[in-house]
N, CA, C and O atoms as a Maestro MAE file, in Angstrom:
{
 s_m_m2io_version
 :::
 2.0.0
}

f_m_ct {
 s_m_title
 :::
 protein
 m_atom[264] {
  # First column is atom index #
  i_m_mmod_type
  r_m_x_coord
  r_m_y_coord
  r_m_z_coord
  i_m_residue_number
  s_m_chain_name
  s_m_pdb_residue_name
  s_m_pdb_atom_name
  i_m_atomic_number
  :::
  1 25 1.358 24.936 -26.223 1 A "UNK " " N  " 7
  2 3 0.744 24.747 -24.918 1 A "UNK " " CA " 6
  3 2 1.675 23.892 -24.052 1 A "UNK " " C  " 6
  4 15 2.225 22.875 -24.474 1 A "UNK " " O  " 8
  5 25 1.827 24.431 -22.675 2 A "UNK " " N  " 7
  6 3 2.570 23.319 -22.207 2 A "UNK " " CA " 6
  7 2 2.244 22.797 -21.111 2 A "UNK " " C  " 6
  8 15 1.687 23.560 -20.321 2 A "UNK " " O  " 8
  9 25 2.472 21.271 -20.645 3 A "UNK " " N  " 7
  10 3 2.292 19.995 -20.168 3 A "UNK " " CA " 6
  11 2 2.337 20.451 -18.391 3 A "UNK " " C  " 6
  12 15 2.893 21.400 -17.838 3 A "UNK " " O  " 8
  13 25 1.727 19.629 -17.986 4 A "UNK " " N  " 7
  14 3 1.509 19.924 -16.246 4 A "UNK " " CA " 6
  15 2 3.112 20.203 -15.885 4 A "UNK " " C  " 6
  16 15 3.597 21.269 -15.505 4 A "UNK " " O  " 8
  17 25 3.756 19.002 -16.101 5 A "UNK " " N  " 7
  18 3 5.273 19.014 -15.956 5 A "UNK " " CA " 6
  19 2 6.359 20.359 -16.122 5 A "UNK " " C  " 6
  20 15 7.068 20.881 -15.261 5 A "UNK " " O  " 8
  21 25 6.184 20.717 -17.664 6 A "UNK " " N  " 7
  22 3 6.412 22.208 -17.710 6 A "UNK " " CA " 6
  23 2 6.280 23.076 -17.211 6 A "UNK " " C  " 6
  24 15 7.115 23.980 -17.169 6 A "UNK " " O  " 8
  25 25 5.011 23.086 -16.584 7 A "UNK " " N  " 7
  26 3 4.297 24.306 -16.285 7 A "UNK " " CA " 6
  27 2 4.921 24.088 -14.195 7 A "UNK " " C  " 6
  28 15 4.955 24.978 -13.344 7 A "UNK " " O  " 8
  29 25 5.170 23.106 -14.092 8 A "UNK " " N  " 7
  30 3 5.701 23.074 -12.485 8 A "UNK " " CA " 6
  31 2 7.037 22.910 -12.346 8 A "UNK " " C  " 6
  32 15 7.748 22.903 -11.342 8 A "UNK " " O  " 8
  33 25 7.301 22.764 -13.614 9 A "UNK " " N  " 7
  34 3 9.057 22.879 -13.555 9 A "UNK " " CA " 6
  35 2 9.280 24.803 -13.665 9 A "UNK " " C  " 6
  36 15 9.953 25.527 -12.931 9 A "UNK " " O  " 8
  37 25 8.711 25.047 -14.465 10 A "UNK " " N  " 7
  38 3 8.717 26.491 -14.918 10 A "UNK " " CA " 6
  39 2 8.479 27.242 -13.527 10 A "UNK " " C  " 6
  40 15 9.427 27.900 -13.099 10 A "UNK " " O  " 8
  41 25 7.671 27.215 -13.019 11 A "UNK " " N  " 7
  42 3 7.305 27.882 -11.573 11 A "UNK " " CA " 6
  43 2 7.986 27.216 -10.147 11 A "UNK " " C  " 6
  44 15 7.784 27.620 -9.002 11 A "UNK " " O  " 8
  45 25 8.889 26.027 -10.587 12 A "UNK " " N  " 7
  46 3 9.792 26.046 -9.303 12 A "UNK " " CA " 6
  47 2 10.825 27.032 -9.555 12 A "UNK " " C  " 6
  48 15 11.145 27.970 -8.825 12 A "UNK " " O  " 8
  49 25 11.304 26.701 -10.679 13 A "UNK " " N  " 7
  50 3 12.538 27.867 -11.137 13 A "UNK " " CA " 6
  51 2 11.782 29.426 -10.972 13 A "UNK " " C  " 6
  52 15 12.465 30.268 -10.389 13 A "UNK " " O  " 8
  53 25 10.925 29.690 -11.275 14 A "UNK " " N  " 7
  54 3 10.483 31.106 -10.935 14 A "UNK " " CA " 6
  55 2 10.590 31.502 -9.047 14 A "UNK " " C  " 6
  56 15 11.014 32.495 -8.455 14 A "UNK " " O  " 8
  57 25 9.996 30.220 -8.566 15 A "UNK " " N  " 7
  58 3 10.089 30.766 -7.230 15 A "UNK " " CA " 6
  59 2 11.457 30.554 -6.322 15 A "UNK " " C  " 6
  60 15 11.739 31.061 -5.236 15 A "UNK " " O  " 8
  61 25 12.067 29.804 -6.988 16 A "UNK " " N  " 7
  62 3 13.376 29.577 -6.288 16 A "UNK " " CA " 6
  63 2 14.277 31.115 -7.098 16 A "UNK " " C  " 6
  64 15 14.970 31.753 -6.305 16 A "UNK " " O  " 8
  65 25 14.249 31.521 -8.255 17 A "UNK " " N  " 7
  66 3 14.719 32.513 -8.178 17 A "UNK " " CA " 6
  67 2 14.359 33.895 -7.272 17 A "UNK " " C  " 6
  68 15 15.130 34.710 -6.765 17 A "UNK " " O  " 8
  69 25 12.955 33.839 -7.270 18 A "UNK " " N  " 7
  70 3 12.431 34.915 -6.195 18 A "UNK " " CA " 6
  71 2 12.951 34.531 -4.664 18 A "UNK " " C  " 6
  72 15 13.489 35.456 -4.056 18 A "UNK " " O  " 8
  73 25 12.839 33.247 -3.984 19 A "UNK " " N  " 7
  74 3 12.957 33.170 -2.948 19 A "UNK " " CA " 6
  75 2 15.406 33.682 -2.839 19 A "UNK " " C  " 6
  76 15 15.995 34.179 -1.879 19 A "UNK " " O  " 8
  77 25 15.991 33.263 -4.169 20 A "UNK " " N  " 7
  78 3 17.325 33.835 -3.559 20 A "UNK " " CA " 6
  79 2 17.475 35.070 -3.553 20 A "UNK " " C  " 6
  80 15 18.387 35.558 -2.885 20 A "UNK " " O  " 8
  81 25 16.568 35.907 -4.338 21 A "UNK " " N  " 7
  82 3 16.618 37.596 -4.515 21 A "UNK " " CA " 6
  83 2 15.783 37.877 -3.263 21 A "UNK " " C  " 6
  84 15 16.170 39.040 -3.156 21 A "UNK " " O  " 8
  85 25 14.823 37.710 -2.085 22 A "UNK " " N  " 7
  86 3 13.801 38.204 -1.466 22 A "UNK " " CA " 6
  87 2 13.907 37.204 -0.271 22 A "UNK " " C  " 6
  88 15 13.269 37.401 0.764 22 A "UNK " " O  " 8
  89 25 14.688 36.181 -0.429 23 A "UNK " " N  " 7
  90 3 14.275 35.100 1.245 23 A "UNK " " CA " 6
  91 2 15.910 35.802 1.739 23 A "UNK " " C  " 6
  92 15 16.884 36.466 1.385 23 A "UNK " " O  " 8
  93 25 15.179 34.942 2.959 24 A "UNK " " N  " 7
  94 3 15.415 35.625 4.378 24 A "UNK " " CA " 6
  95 2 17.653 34.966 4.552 24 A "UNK " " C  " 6
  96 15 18.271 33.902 4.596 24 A "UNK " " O  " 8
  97 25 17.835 35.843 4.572 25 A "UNK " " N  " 7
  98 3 19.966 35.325 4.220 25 A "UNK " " CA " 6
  99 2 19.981 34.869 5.778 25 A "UNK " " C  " 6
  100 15 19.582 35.528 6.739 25 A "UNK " " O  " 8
  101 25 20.507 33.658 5.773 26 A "UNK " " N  " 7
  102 3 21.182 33.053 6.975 26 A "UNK " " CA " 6
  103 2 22.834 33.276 6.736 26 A "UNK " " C  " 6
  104 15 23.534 33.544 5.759 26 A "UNK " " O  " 8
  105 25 23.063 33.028 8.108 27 A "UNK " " N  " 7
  106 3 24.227 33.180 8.622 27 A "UNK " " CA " 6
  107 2 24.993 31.444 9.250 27 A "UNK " " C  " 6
  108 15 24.337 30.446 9.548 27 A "UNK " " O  " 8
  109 25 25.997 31.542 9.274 28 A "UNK " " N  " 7
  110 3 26.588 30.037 9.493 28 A "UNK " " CA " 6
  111 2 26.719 30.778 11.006 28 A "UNK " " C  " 6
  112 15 26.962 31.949 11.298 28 A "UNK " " O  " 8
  113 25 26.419 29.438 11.949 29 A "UNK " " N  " 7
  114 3 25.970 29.463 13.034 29 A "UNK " " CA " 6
  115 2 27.436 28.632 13.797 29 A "UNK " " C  " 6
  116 15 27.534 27.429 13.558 29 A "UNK " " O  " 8
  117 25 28.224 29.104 14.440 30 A "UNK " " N  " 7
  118 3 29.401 28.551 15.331 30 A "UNK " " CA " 6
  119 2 29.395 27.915 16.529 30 A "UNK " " C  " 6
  120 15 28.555 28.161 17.395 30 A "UNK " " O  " 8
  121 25 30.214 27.163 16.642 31 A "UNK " " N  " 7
  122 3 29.649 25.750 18.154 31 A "UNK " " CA " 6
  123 2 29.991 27.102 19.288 31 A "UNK " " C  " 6
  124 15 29.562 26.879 20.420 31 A "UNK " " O  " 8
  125 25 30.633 28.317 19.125 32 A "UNK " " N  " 7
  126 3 30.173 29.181 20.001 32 A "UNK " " CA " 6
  127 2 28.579 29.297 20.634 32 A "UNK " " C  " 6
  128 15 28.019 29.029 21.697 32 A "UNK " " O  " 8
  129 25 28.122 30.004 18.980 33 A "UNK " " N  " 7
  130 3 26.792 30.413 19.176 33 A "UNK " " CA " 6
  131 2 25.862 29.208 19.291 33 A "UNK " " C  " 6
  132 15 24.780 29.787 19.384 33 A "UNK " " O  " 8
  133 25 25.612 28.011 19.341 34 A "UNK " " N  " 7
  134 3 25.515 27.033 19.690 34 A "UNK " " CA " 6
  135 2 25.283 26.978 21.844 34 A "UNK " " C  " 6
  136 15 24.315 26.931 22.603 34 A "UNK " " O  " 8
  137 25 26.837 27.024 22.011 35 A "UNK " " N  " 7
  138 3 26.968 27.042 23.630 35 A "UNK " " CA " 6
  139 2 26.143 28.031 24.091 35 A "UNK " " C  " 6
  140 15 25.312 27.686 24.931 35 A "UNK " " O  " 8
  141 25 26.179 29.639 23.609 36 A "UNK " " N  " 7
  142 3 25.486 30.671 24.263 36 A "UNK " " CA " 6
  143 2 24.071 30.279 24.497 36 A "UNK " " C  " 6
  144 15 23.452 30.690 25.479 36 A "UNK " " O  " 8
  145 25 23.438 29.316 23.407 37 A "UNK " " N  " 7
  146 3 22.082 29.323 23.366 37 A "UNK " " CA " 6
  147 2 21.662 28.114 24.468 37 A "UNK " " C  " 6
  148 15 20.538 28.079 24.969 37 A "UNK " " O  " 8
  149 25 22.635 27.204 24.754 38 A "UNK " " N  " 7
  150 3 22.201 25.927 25.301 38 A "UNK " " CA " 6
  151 2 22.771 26.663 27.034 38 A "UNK " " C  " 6
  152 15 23.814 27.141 27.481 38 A "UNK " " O  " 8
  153 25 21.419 26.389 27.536 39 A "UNK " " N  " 7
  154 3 21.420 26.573 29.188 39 A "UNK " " CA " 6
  155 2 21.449 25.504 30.186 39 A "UNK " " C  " 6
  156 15 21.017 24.401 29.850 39 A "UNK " " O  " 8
  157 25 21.958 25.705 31.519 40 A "UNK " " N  " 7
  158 3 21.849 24.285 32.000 40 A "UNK " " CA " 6
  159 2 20.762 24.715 33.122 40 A "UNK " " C  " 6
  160 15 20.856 25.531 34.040 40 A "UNK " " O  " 8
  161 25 19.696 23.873 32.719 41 A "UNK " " N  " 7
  162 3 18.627 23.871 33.938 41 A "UNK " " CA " 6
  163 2 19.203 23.115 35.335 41 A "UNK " " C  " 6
  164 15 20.236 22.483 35.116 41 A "UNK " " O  " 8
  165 25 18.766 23.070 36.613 42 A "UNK " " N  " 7
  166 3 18.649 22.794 37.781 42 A "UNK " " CA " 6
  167 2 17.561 22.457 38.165 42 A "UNK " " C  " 6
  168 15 16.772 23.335 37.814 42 A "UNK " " O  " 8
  169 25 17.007 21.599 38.745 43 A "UNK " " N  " 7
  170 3 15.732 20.690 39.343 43 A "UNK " " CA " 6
  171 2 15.372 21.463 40.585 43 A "UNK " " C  " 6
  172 15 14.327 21.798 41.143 43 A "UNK " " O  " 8
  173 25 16.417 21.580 40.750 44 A "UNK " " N  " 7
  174 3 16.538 22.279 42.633 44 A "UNK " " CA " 6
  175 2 15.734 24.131 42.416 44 A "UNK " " C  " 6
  176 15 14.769 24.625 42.998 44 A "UNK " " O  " 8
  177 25 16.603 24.684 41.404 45 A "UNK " " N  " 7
  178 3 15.926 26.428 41.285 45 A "UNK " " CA " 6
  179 2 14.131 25.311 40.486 45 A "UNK " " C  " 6
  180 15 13.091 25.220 41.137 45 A "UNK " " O  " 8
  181 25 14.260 24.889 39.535 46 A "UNK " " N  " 7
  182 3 12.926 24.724 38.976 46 A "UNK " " CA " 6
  183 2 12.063 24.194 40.025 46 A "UNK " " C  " 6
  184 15 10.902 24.217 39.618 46 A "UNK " " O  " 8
  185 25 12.167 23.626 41.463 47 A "UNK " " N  " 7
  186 3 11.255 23.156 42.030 47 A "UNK " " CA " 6
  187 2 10.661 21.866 42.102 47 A "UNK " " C  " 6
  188 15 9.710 21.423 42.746 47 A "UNK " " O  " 8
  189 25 11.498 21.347 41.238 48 A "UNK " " N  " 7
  190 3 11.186 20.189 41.093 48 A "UNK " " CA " 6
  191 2 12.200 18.773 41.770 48 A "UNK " " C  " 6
  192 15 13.401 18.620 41.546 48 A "UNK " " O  " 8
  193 25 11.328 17.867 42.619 49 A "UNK " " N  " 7
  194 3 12.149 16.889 43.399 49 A "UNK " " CA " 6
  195 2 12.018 15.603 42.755 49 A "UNK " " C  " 6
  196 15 10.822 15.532 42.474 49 A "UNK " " O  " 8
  197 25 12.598 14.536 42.364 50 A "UNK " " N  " 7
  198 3 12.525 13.257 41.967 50 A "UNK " " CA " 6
  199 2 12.560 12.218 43.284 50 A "UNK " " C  " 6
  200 15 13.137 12.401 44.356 50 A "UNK " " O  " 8
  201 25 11.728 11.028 42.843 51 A "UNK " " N  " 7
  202 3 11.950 9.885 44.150 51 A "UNK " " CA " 6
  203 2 12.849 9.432 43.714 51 A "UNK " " C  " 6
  204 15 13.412 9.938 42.744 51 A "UNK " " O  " 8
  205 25 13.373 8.038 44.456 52 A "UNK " " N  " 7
  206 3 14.875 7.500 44.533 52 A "UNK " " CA " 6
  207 2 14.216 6.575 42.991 52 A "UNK " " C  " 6
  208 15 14.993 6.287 42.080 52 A "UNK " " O  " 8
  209 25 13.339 6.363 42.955 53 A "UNK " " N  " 7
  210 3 12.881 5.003 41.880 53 A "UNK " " CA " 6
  211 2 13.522 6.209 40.953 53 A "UNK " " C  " 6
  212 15 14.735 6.361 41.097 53 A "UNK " " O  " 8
  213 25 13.082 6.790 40.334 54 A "UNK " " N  " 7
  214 3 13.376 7.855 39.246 54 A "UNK " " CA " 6
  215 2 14.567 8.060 39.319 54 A "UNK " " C  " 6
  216 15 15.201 7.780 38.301 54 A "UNK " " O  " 8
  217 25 15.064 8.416 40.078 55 A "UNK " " N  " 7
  218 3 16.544 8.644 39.964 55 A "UNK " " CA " 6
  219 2 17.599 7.634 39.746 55 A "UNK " " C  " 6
  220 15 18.742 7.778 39.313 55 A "UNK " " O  " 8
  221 25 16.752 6.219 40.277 56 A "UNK " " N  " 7
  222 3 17.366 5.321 39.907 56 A "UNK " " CA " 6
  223 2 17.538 4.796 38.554 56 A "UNK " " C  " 6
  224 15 18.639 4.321 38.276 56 A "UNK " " O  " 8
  225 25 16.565 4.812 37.622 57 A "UNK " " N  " 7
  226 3 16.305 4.903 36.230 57 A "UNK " " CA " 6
  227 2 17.019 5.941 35.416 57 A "UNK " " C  " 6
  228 15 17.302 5.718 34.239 57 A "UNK " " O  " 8
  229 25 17.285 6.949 35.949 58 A "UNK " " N  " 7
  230 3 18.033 7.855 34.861 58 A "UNK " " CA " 6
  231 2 19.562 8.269 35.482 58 A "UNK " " C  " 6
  232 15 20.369 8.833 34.743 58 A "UNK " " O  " 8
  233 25 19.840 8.006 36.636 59 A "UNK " " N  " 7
  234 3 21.276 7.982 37.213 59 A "UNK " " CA " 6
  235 2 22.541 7.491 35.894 59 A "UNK " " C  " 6
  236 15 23.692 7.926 35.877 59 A "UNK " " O  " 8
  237 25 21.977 6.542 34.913 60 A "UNK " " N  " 7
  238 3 23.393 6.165 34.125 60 A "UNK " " CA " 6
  239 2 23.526 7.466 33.159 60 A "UNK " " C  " 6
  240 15 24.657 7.892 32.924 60 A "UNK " " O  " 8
  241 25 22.372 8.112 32.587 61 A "UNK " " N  " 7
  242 3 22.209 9.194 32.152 61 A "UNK " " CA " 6
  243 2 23.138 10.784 32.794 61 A "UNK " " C  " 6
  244 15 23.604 11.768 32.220 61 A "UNK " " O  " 8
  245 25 23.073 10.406 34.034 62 A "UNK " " N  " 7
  246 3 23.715 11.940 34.847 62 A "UNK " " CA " 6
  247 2 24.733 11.679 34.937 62 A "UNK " " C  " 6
  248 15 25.305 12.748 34.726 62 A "UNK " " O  " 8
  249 25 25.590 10.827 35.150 63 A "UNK " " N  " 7
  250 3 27.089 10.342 35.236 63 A "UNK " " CA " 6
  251 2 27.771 10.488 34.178 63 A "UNK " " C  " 6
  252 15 27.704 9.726 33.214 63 A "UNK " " O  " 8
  253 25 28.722 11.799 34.285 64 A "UNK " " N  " 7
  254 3 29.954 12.088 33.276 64 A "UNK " " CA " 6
  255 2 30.958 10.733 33.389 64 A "UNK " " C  " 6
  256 15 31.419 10.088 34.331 64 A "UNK " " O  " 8
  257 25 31.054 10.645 31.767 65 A "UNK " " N  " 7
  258 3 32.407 9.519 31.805 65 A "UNK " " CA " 6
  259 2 33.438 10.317 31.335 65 A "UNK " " C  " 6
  260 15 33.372 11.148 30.429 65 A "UNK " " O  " 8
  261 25 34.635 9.930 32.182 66 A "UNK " " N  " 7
  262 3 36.073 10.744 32.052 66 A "UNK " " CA " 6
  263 2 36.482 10.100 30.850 66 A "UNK " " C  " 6
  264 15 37.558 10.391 30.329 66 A "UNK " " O  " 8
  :::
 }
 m_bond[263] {
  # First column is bond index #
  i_m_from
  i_m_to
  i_m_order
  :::
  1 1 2 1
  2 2 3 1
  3 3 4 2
  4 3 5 1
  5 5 6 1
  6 6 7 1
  7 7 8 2
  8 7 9 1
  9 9 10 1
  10 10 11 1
  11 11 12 2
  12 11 13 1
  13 13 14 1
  14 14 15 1
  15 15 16 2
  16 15 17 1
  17 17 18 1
  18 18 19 1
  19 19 20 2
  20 19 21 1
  21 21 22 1
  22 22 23 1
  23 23 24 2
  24 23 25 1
  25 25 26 1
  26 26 27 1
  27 27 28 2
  28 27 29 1
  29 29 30 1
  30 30 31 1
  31 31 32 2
  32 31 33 1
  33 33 34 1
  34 34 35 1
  35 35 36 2
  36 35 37 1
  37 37 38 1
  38 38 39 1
  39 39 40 2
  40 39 41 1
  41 41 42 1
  42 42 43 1
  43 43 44 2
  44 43 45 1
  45 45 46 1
  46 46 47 1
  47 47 48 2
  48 47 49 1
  49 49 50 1
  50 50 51 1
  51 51 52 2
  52 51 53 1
  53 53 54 1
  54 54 55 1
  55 55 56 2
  56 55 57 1
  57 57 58 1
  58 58 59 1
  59 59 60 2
  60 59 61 1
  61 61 62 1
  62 62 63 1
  63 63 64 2
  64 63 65 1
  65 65 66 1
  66 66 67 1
  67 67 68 2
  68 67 69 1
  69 69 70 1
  70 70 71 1
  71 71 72 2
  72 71 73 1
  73 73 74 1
  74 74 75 1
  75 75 76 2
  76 75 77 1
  77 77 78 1
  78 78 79 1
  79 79 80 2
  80 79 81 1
  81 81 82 1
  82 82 83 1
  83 83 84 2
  84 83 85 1
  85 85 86 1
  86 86 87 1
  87 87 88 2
  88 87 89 1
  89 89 90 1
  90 90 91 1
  91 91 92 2
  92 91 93 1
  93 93 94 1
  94 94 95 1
  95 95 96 2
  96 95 97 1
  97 97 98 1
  98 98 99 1
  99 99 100 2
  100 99 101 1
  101 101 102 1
  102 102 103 1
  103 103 104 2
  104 103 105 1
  105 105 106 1
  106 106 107 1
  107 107 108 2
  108 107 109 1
  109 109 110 1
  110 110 111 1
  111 111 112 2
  112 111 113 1
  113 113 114 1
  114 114 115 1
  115 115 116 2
  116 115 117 1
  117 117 118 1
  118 118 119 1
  119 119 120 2
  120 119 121 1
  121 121 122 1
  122 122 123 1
  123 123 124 2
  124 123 125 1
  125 125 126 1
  126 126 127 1
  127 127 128 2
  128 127 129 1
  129 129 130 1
  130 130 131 1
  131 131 132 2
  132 131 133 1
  133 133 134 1
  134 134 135 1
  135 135 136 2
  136 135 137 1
  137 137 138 1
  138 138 139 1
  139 139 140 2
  140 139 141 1
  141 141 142 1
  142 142 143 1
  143 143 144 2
  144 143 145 1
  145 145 146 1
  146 146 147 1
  147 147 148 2
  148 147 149 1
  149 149 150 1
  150 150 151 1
  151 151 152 2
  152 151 153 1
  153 153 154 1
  154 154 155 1
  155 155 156 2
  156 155 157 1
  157 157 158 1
  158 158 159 1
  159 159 160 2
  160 159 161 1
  161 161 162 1
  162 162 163 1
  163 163 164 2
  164 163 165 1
  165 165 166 1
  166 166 167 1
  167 167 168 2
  168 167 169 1
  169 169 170 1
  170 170 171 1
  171 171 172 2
  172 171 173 1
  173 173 174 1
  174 174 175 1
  175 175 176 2
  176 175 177 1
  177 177 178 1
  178 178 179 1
  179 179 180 2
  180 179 181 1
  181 181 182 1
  182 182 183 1
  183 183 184 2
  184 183 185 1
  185 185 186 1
  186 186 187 1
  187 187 188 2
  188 187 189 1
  189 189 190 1
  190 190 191 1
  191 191 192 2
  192 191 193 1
  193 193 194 1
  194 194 195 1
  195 195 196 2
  196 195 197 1
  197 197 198 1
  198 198 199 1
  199 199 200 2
  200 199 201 1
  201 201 202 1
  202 202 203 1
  203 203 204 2
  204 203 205 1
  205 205 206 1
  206 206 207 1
  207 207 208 2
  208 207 209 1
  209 209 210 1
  210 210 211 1
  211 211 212 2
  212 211 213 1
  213 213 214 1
  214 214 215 1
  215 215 216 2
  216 215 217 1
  217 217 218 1
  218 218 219 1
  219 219 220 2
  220 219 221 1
  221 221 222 1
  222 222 223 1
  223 223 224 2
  224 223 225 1
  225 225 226 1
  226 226 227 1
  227 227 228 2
  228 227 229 1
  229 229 230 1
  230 230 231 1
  231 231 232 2
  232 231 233 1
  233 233 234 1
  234 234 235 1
  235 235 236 2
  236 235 237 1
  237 237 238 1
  238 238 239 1
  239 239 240 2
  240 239 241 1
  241 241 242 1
  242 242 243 1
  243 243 244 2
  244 243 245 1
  245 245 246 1
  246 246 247 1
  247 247 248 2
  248 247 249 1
  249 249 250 1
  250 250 251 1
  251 251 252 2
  252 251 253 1
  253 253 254 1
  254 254 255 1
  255 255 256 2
  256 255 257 1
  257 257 258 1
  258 258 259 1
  259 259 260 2
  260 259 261 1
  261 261 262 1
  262 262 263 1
  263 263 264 2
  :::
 }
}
């Protein structure tokens, strides 16, 4: 007869073998495919206006450093 332990060691190995024969195959993902996916929103097309207080708070945020 065997022990709780056994019996959940036994059925991880069962399902981890099923899940490499039957799960879903990924692919390595490239800082290409990365860029394609990342979009740059606009405030201005979205409709949306900020006051100066707000802008003042996140202004160090929008500023590219060379």
């Amino acid at each position: 007869m065997m022990s709780g332990n056994e019996k959940r060691t036994l059925l991880g190995l069962l399902a981890g073998g099923l899940l490499s024969i039957f799960g879903k195959s990924t692919t390595k993902l490239t800082a290409e495919d990365f860029r394609k996916a990342e979009f740059k929103t606009s405030t201005q097309r979205l409709g949306i206006s900020f006051t100066e207080r707000v802008r003042d708070i996140f202004r160090f945020k929008w500023l590219k450093r060379f």
